[in-house]
Residue, then its C-alpha position, 0 to 999 in steps of 0.5 A: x183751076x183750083x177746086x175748092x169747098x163751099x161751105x164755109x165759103x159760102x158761110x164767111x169763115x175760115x177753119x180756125x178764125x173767131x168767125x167760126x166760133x161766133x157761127x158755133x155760139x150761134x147756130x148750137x152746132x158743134x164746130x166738129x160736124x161744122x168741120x164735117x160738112x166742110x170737109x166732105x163738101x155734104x149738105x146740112x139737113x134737118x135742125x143745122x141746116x134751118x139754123x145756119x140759113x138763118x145765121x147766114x141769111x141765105x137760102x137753101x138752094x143758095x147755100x147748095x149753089x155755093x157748095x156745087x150740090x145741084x138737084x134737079x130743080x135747080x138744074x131745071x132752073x139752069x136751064x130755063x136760063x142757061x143764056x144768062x147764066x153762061x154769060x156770067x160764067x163764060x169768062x171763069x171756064x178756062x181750061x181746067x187743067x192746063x198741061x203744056x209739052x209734047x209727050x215723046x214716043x218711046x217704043x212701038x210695034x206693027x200694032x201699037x205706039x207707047x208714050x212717055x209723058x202725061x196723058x193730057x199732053x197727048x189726047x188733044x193730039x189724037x184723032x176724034x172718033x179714032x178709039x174703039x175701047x179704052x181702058x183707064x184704071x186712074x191713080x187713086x192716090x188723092x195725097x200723091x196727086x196733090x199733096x200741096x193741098x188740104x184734105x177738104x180740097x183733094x177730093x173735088x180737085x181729083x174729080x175735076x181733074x178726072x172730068x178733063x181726061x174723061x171729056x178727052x176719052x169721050x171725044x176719041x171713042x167712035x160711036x158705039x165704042x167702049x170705056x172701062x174705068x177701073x177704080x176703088x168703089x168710092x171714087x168711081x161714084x165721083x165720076x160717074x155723074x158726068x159719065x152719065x150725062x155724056x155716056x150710056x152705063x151698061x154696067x157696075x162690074x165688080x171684082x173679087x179682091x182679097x179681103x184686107x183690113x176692115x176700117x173700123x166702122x166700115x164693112x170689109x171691102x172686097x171688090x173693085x169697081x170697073x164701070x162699063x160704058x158704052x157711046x151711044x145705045x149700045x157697043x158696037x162689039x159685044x162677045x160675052x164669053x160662057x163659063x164653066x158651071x161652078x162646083x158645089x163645095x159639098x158634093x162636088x157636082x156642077x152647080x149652075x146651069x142655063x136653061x133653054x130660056x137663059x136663066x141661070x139657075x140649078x142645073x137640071x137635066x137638059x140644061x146647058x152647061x155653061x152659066x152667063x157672063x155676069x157683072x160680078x167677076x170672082x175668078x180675077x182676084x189680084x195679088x196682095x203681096x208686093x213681090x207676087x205683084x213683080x212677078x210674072x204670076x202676080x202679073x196673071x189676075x190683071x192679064x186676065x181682067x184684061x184679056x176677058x174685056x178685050x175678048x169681050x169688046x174688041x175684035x181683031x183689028x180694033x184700036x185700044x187706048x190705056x192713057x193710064x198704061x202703068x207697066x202695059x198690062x192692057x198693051x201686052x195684051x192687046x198686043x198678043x190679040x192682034x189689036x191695035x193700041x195706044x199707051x202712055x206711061x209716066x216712068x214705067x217705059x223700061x218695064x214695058x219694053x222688058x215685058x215686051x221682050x218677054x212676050x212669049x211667055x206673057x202670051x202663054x199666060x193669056x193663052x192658058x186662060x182660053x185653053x183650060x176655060x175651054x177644057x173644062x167647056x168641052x168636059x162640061x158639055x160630054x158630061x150634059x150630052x151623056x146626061x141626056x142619053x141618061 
């Protein structure tokens, strides 16, 4: 099933035909913002859109069914004849992505089985209710994913394509089970409507990333998106870790603390001194350069990233899903926790199988997180115990 863009469907004309320029003549709308609308799959308002609902003799709310942008009324609309409607389109709901084939077990462990193959061939094959977390960081790449295709057409083919394994993700969490899905800020907003209808969001947890180049009339990116959800009103596991206060840059004093009510803030005396786990993440920051990212020290941020959702919604024993394991990162992981797991990797297998073969030293990596977060708890928590002898 290919996803394609309304607009000038709806309107009649192609990109480049007499048609287009007759609808330019016509409505005075020049064929650049037309392109636009087209392209980006965005509702006219305003002057154009009463101008090219007249040209066209449709409605407004039929031109937005045509280009799938449904508001509430609409849904609403749906719903009071959903029987109807689906009779309609019953016939046109096949499976949206089709994949045949078996994906081949490649390597395993007491605690876990890595697949190789696309994960779509294996999640159908997986038991419902079966997952307690999943980890999914997608590719990002629209050109890659679809490269037979026009820019106006890969954005809404990556949505539908994200929808299927989402819908299968969905199906494998039991009931209070989380999901973590990874992606650039842009993207995970594609997604998240459907999650919302089918998911509870606890959170927009963002990370500090290194700054790169700014597009020139954009704000410079510097975080990373990971949406936190959770099936059903609330996780069945929720072990938000405490943090060491921040230091003051200027006089080199701890900065936060919590107070006996659990509100961050300046830390006075009496405070406790650590500050709350909060949905933005600045001690995680990836690397940039190519050769540190094949390092075992480039490996260290994403380890990290790991290590602190799985701290924070797993125990010891649970089963962990990454239908997107790139080089085994979230299974290393796992792995050295004592959680049970499931990957599936397209080519990577040999990299995760070295990795796996270097686990002790991946296991000191994720070990030396705790340790010094916990030094520097235990000398946060001597200096407050002095402070109130003071």
């Amino acid at each position: 099933m290919k996803a394609t863009k309304g607009f000038f469907s709806a309107l009649g004309v192609t990109d480049d035909d007499s048609v287009l320029q007759s609808l330019v003549s016509q409505t005075g709308i020049p064929v650049e913002r037309l392109r636009y609308y087209n392209s980006t799959n965005t509702a006219p308002s305003g002057h154009d859109l009463d101008r090219i609902c007249i040209v066209a003799n449709l409605s407004p709310a039929e031109l937005f069914l045509h280009m799938g942008i449904l508001d509430e009324r609409v849904l609403y609309a749906l719903r009071l004849h959903a029987g109807k409607v689906f009779q309609i389109i019953c016939e046109d709901l096949g499976d949206p992505w089709p994949v045949e084939g078996l994906p081949k077990l490649v390597f395993s462990t007491d605690l876990g089985r890595l697949y190789q193959g696309d994960c779509l061939q294996l999640m159908p094959h997986m038991e419902s209710d079966s997952i307690d977390v999943i980890f999914a960081q997608p590719p990002a790449d629209l050109e890659k994913l679809f490269p037979d295709l026009a820019d106006s057409e890969r954005q809404a083919n990556y949505v539908m394509w994200c929808e299927t394994w989402l819908q299968e993700c969905i199906r494998l969490l039991k009931p209070g089970g989380s999901l973590f899905l990874a992606n650039e800020p842009g993207l995970n907003v594609l997604v998240a409507r459907y999650l919302n209808h089918r998911l509870v969001l606890r959170h927009w947890i963002a990370i500090e990333t290194e700054r790169g180049a700014a597009q020139s009339g954009h704000l410079q990116s510097s975080h990373h998106a990971v949406l936190y959800y959770c099936k059903g009103d609330r996780p069945r596991t929720f072990h938000p870790e405490r943090l060491p206060r921040e230091m003051c840059p200027m006089c080199k004093k701890e900065r936060y603390g919590v107070s006996s009510r659990g509100e961050s803030r300046r830390r006075r005396k009496g405070d406790i001194p650590v500050i709350r786990l909060s949905d933005l993440w600045i001690d995680i920051t990836p690397p940039t350069d190519a050769r540190q990212k094949k390092a075992i020290i480039g490996k260290a941020p994403s380890l990290k990233l790991l290590d602190r959702i799985l701290e924070l919604s797993t125990d010891e024993g649970d089963t962990v899903f990454d239908p997107f394991s790139g080089t085994g990162t979230s299974l290393i992981v796992a792995e050295v926790k004592k959680r049970r797991w499931v990957g599936i990797v397209l080519e990577a297998v040999n990299e995760v199988k070295e990795r796996f073969g270097n686990m002790t030293m991946e296991a000191a990596l994720i070990e030396s997180f705790r340790t010094e977060r916990q030094l520097l708890l235990n000398w946060f928590t001597l200096a407050s115990i002095a402070d109130r002898r003071r």
